[in-house]
mmCIF file of the C-alpha atoms, coordinates in Angstrom:
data_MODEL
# 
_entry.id   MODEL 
# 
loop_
_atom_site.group_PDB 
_atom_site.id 
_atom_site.type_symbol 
_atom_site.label_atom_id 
_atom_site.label_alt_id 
_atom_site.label_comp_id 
_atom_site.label_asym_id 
_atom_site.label_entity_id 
_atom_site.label_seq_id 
_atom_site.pdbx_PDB_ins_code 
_atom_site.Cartn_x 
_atom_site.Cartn_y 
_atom_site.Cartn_z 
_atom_site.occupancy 
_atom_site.B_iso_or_equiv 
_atom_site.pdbx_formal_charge 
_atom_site.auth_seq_id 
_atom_site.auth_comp_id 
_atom_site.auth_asym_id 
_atom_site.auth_atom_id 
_atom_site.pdbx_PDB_model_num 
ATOM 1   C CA . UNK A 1 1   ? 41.135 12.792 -156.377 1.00 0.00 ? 1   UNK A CA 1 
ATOM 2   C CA . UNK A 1 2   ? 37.948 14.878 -156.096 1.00 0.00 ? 2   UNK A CA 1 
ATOM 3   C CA . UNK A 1 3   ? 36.185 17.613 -158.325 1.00 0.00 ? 3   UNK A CA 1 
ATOM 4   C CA . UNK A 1 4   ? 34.100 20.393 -157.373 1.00 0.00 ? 4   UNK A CA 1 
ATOM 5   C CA . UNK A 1 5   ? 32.114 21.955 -159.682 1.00 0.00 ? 5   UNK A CA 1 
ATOM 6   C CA . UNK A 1 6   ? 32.488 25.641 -159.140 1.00 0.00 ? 6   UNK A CA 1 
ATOM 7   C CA . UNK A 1 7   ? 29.611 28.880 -159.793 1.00 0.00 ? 7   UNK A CA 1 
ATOM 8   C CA . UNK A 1 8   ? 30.203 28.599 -163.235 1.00 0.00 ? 8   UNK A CA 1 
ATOM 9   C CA . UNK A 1 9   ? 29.382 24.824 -163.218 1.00 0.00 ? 9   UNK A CA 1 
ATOM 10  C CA . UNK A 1 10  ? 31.876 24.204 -166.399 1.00 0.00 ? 10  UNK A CA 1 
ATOM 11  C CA . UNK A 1 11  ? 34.693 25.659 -164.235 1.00 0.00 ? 11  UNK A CA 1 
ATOM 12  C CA . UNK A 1 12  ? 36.248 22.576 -162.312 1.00 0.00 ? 12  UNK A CA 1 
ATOM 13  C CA . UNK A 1 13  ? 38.022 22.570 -159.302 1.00 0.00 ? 13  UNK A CA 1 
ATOM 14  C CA . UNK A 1 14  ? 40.419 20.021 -158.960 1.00 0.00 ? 14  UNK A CA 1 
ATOM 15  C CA . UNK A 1 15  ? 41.608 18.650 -155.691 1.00 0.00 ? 15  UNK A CA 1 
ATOM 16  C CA . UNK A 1 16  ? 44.252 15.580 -155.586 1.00 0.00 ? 16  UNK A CA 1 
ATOM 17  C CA . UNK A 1 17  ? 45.024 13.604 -152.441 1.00 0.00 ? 17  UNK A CA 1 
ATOM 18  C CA . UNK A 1 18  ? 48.319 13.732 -150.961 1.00 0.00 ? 18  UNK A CA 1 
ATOM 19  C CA . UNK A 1 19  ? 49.730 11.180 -148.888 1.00 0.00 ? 19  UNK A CA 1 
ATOM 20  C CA . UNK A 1 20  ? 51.728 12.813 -146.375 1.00 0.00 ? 20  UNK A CA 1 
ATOM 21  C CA . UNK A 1 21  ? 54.629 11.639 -144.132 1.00 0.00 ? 21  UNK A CA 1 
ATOM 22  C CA . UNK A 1 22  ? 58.079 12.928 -142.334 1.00 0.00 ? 22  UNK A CA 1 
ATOM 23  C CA . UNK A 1 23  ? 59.744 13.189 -146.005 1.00 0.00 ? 23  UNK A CA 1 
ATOM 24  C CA . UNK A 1 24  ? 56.964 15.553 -147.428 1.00 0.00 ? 24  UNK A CA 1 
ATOM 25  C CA . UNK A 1 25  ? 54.415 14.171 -149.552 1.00 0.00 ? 25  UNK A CA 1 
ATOM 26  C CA . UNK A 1 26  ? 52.697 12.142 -153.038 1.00 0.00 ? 26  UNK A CA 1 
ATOM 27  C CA . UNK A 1 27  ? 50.196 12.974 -154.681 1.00 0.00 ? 27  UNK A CA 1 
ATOM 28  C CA . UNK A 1 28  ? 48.786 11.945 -158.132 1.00 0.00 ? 28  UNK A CA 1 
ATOM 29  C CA . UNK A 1 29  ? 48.155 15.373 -159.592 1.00 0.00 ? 29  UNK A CA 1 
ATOM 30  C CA . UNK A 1 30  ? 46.083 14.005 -163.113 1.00 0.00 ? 30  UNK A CA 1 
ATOM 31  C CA . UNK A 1 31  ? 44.858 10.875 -164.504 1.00 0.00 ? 31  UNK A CA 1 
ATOM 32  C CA . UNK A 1 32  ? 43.360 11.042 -167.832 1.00 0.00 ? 32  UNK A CA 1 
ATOM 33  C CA . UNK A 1 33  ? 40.676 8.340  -166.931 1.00 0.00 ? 33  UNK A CA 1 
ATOM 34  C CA . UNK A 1 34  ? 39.390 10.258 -164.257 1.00 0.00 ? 34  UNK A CA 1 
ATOM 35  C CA . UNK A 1 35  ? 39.447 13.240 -165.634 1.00 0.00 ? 35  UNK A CA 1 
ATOM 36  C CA . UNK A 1 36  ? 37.633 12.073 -168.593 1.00 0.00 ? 36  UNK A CA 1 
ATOM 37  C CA . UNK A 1 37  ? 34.983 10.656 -166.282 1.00 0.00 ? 37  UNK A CA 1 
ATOM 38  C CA . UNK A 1 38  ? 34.695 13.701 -164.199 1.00 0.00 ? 38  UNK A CA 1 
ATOM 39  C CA . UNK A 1 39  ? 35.478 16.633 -166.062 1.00 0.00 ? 39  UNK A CA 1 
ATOM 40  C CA . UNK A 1 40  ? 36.053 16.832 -169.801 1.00 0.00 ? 40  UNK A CA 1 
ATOM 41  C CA . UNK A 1 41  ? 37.334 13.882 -172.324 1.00 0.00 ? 41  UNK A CA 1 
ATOM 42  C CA . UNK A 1 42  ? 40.267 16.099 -173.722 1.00 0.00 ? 42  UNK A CA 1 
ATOM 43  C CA . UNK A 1 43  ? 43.660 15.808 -174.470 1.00 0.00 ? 43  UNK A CA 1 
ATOM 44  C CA . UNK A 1 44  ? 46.282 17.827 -172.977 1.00 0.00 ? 44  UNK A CA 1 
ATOM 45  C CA . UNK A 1 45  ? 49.520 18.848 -175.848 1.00 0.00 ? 45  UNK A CA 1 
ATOM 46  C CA . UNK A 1 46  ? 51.629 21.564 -174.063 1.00 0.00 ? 46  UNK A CA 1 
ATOM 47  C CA . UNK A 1 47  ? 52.506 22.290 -170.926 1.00 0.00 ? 47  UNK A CA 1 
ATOM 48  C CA . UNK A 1 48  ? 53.652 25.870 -170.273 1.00 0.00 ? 48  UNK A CA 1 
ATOM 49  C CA . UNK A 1 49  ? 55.441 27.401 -166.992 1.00 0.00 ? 49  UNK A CA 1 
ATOM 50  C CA . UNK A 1 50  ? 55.338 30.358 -165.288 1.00 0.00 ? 50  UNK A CA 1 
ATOM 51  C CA . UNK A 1 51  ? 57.954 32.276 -162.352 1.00 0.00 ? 51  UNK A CA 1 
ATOM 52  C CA . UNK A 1 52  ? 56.708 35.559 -161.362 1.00 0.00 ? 52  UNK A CA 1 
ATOM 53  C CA . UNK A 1 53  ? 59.503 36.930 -158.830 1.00 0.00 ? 53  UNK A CA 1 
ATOM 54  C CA . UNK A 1 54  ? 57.324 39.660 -157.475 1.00 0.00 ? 54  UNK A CA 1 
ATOM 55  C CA . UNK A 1 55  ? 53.625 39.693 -155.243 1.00 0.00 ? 55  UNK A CA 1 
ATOM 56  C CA . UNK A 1 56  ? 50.966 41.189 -157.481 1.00 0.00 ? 56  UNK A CA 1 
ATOM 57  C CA . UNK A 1 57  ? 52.149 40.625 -160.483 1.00 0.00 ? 57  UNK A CA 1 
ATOM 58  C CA . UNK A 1 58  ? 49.125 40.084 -163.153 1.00 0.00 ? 58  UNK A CA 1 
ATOM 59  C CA . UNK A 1 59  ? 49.205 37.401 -165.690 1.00 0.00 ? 59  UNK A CA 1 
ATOM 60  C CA . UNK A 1 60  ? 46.424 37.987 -168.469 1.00 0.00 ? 60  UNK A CA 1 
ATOM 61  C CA . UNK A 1 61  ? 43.350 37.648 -168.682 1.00 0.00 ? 61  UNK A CA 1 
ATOM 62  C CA . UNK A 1 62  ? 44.509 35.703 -172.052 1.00 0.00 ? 62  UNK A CA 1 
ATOM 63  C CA . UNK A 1 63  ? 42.195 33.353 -174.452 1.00 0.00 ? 63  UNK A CA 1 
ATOM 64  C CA . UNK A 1 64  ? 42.834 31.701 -177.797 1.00 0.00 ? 64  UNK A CA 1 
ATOM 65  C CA . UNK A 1 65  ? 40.501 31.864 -180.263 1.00 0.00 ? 65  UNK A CA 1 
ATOM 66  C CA . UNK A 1 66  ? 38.756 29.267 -182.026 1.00 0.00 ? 66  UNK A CA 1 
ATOM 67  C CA . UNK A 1 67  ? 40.177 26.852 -183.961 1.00 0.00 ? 67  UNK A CA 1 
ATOM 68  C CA . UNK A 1 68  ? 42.757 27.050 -181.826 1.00 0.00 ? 68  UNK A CA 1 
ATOM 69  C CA . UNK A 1 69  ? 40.940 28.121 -178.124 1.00 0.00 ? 69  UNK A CA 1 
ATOM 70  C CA . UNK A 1 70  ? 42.496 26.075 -175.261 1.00 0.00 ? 70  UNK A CA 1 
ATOM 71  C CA . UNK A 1 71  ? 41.051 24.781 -172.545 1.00 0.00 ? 71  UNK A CA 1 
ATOM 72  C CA . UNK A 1 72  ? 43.649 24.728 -169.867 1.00 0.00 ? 72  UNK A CA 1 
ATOM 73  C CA . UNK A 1 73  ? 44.254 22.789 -166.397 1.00 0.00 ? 73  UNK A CA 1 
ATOM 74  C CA . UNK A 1 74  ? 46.495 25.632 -163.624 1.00 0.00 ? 74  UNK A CA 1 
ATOM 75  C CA . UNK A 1 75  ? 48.353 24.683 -160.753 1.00 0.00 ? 75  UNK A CA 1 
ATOM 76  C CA . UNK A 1 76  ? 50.579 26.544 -158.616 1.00 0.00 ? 76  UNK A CA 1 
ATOM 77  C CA . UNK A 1 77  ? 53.888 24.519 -158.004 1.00 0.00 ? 77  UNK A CA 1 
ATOM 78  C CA . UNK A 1 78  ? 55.468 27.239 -155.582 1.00 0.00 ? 78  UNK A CA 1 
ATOM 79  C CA . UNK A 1 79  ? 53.922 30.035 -153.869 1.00 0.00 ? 79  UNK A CA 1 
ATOM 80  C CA . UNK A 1 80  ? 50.206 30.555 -154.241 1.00 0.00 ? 80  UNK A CA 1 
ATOM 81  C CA . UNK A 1 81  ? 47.843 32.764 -156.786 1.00 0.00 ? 81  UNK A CA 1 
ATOM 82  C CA . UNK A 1 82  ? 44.879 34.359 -157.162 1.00 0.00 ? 82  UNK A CA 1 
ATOM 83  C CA . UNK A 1 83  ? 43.153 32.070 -160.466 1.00 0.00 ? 83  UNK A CA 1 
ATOM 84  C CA . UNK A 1 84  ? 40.681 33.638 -162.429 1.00 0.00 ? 84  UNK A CA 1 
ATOM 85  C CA . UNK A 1 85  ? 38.401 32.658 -165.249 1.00 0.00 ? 85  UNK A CA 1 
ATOM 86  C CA . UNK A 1 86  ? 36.154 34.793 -167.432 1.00 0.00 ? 86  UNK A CA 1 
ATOM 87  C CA . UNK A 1 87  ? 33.141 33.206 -169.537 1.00 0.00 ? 87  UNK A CA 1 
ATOM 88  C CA . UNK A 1 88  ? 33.375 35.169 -172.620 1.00 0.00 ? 88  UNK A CA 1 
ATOM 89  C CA . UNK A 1 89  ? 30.563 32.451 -174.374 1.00 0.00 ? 89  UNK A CA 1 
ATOM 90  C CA . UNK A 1 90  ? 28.251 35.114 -175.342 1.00 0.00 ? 90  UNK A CA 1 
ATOM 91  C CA . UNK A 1 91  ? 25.111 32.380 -175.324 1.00 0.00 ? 91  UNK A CA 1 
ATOM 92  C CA . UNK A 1 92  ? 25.777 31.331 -172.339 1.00 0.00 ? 92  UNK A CA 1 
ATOM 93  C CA . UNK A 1 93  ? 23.687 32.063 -169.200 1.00 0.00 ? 93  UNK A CA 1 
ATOM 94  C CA . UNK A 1 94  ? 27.112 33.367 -167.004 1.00 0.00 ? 94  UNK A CA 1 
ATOM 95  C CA . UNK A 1 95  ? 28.398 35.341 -170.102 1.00 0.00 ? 95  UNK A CA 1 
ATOM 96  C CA . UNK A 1 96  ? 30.931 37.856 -168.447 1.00 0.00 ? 96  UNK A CA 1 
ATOM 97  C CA . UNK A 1 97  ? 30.700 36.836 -164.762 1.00 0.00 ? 97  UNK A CA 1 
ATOM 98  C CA . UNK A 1 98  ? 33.996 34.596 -163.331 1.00 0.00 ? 98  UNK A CA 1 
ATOM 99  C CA . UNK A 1 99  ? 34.924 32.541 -160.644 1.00 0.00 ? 99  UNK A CA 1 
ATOM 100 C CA . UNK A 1 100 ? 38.212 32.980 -158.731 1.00 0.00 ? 100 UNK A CA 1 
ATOM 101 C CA . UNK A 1 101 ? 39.979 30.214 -156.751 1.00 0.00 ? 101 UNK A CA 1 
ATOM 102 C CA . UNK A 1 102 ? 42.988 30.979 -154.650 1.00 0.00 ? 102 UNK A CA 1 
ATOM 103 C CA . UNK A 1 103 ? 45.344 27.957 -156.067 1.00 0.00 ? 103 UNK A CA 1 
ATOM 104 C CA . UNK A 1 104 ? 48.748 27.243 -153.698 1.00 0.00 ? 104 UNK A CA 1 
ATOM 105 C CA . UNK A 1 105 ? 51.657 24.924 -153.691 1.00 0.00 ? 105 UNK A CA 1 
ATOM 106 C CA . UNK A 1 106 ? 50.629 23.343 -149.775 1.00 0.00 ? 106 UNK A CA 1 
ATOM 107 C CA . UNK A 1 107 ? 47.196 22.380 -151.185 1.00 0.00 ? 107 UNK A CA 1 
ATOM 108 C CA . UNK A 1 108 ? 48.229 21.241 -154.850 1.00 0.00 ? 108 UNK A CA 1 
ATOM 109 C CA . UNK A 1 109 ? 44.743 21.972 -156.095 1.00 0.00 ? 109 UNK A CA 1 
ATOM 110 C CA . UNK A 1 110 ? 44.193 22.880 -159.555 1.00 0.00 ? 110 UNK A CA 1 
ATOM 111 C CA . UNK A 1 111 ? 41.700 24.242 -161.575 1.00 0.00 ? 111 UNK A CA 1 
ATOM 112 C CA . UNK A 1 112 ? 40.074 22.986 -165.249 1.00 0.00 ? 112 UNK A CA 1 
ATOM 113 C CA . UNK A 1 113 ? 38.822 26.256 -167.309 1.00 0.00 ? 113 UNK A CA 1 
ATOM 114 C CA . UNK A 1 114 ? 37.611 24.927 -170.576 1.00 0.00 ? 114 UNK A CA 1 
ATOM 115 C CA . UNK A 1 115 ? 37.905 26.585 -173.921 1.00 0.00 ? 115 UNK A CA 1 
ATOM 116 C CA . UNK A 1 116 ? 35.857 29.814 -174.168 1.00 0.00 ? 116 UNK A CA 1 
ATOM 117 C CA . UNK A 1 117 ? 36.712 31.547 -171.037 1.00 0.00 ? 117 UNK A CA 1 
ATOM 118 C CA . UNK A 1 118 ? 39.635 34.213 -170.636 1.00 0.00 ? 118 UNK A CA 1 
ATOM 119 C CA . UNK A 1 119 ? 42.132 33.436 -168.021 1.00 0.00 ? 119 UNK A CA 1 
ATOM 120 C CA . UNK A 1 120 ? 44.204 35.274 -165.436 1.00 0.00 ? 120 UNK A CA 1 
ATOM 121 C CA . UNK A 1 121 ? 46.164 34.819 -162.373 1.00 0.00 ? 121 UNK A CA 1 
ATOM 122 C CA . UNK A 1 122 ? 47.444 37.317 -159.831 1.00 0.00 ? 122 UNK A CA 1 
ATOM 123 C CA . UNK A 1 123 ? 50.751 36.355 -157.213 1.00 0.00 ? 123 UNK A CA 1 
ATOM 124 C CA . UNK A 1 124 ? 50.256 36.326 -153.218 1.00 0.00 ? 124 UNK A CA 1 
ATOM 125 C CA . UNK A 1 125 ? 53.420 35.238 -152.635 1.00 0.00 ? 125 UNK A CA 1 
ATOM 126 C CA . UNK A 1 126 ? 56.884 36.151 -154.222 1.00 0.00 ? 126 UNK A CA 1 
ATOM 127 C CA . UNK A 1 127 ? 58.832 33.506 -156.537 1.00 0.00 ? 127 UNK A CA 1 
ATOM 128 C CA . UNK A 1 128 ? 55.609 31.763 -157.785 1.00 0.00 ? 128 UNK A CA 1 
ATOM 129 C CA . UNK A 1 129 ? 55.584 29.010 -160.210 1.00 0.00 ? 129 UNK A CA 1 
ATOM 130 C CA . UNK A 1 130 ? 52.427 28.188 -162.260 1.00 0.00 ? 130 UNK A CA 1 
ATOM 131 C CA . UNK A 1 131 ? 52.297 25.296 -164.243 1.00 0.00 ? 131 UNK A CA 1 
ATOM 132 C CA . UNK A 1 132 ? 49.315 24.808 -167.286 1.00 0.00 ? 132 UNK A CA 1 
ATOM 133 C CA . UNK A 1 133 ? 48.359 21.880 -169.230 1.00 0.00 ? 133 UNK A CA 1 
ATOM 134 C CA . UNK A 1 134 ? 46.531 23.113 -172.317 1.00 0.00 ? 134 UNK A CA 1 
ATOM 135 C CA . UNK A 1 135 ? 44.366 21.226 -175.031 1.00 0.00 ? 135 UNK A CA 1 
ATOM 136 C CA . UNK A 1 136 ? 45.585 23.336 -178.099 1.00 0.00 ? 136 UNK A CA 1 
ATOM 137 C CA . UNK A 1 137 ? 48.908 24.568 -178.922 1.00 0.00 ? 137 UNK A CA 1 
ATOM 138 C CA . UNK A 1 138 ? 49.761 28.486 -178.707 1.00 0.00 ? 138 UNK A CA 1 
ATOM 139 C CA . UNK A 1 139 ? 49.423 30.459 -181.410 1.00 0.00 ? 139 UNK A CA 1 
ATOM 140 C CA . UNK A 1 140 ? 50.085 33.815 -181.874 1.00 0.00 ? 140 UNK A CA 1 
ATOM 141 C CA . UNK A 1 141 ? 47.825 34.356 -184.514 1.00 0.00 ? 141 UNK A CA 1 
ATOM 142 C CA . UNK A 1 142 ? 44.693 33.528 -182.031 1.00 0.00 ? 142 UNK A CA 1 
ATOM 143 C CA . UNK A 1 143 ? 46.046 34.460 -179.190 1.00 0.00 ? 143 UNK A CA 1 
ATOM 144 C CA . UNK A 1 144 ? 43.889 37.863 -177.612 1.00 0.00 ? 144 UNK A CA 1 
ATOM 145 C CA . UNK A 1 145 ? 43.088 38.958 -174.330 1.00 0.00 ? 145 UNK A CA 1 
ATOM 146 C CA . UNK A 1 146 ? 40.885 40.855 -171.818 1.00 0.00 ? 146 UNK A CA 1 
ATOM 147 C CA . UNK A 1 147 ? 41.658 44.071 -169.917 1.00 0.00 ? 147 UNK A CA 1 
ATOM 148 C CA . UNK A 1 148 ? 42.646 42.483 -166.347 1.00 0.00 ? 148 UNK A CA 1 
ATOM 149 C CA . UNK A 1 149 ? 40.666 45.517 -164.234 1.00 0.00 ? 149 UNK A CA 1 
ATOM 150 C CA . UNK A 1 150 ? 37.748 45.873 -166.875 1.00 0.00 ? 150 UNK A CA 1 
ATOM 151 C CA . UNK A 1 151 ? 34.858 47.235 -164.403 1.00 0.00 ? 151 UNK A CA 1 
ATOM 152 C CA . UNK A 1 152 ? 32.100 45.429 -166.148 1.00 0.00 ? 152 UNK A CA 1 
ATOM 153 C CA . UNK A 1 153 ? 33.464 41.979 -164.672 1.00 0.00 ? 153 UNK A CA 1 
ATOM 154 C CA . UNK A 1 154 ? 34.064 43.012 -160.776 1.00 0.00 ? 154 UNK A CA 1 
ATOM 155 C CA . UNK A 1 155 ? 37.121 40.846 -160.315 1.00 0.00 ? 155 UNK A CA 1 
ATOM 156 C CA . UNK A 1 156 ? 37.961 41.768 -156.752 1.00 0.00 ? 156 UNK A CA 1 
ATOM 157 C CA . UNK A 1 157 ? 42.107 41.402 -157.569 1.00 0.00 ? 157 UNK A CA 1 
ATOM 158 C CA . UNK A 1 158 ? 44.108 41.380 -154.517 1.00 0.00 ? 158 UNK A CA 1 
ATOM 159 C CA . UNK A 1 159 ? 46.558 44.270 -156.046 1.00 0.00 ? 159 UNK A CA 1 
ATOM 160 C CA . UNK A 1 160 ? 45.497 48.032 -156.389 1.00 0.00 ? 160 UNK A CA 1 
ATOM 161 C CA . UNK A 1 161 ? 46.150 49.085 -159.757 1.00 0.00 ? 161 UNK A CA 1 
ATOM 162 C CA . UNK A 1 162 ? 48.846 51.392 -158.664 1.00 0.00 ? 162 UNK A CA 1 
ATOM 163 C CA . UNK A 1 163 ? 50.707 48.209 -157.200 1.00 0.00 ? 163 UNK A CA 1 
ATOM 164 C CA . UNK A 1 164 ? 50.011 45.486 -159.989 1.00 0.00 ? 164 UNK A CA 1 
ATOM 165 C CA . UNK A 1 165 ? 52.851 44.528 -162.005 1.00 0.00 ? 165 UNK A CA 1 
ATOM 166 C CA . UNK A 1 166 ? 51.299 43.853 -165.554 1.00 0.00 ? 166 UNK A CA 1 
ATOM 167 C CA . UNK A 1 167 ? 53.441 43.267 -168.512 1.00 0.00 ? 167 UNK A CA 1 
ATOM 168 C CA . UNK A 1 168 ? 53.464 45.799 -171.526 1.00 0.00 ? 168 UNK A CA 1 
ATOM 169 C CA . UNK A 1 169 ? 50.913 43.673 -173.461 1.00 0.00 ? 169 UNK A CA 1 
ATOM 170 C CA . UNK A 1 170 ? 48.870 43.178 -170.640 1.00 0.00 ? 170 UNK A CA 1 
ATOM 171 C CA . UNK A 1 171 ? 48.101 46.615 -169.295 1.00 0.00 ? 171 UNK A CA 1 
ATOM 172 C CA . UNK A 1 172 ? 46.702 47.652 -173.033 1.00 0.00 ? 172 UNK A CA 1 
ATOM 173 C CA . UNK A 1 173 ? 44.184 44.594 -173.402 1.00 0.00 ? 173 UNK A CA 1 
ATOM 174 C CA . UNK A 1 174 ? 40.872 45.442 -174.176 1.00 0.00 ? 174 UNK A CA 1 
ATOM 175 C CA . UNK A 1 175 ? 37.795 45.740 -172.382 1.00 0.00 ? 175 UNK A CA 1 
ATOM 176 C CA . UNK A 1 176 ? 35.412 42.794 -172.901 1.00 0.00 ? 176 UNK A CA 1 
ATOM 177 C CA . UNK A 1 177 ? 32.409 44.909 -174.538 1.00 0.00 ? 177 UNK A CA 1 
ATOM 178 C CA . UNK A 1 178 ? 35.092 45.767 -177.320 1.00 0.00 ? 178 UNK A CA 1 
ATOM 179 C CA . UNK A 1 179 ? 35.856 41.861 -177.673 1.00 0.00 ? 179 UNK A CA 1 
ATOM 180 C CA . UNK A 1 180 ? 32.076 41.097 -179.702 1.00 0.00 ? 180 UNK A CA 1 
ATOM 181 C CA . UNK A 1 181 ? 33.509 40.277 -182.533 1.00 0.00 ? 181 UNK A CA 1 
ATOM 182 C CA . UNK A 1 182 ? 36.117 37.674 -181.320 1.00 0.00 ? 182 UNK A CA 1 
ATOM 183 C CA . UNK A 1 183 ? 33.859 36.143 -178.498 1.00 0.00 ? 183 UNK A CA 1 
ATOM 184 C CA . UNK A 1 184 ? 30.843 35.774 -181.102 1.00 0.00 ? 184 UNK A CA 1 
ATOM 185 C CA . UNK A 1 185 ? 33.396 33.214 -182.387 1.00 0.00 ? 185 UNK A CA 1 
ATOM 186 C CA . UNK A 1 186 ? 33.155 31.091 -179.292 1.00 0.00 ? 186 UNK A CA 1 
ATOM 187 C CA . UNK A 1 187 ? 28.853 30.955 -179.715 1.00 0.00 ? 187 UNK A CA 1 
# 
């Protein structure tokens, strides 16, 4: 298992090994020691699932907010996304800049976005599964999010706006320079 410490140095790429052969494959895909060594010493309580049926659909860009923020460990089980994460830490030094990672079933590699950054995902292939390991329950009373095509943050989506599919909730979210309030939470 390796770890690559992306732009945003607290954003973790996570790469498991796979042993391969003419049945497929195995792969240890976490181990809380090291993870703990390597990336953060959390514990993971839910683990949510995702099937989007259609290529760019959009999911998010969704946070929590303290006490209840998440940090949250993606993979793609089937198909292959677009994974993006948002620092919305105001005092930090990549405040409002992201990374994005293309995550995919053949690769198995995952990415660790710790609490304080707003999360999103767009489909490249039909029938994708996403699964999440998160540190902090959900809750709707904390839960918020970010306006997916906000300009200020330059996320170069591979969807036109015309052709995303966003859900109801997500097409309204606000832009991040309306958000001060909720991300002075996460200083």
């Amino acid at each position: 298992m390796k770890f690559e410490a992306l732009a945003i140095p607290d954003v973790v790429l996570v790469l498991p090994g796979r042993i391969v052969d003419d049945r497929g494959y195995f792969s240890e895909v976490f181990r809380a020691d090291l993870f703990r060594k390597n990336v953060a010493d959390v514990a993971f309580v839910q683990h949510n699932q995702s099937l989007s049926r259609h290529v760019g659909t959009i999911r998010g860009l969704h946070f929590q907010m303290p006490p209840a923020a998440q940090g949250k460990l993606i993979g793609c089980l089937r198909g292959a996304i677009l994974d993006v994460a948002v620092d919305i830490r105001p005092a930090s030094p990549t405040f409002g800049r992201h990374v994005a990672v293309e995550l995919n079933s053949r690769s198995g590699a995952q990415l660790w976005i710790p609490e304080g950054f707003a999360h999103g995902f767009c489909t490249l292939e039909a029938d994708t599964e996403v699964g999440y390991l998160v540190t902090s329950y959900y809750s709707p009373q904390h839960d918020r999010g970010l306006r997916w095509n906000d300009p200020a943050l330059a996320i170069d989506w591979p969807v036109s706006e015309a052709d995303a599919v966003l859900s109801p909730k997500d097409a309204i979210q606000p832009y991040l320079s309306a958000l001060a309030d909720d991300v002075a939470k996460f200083a």
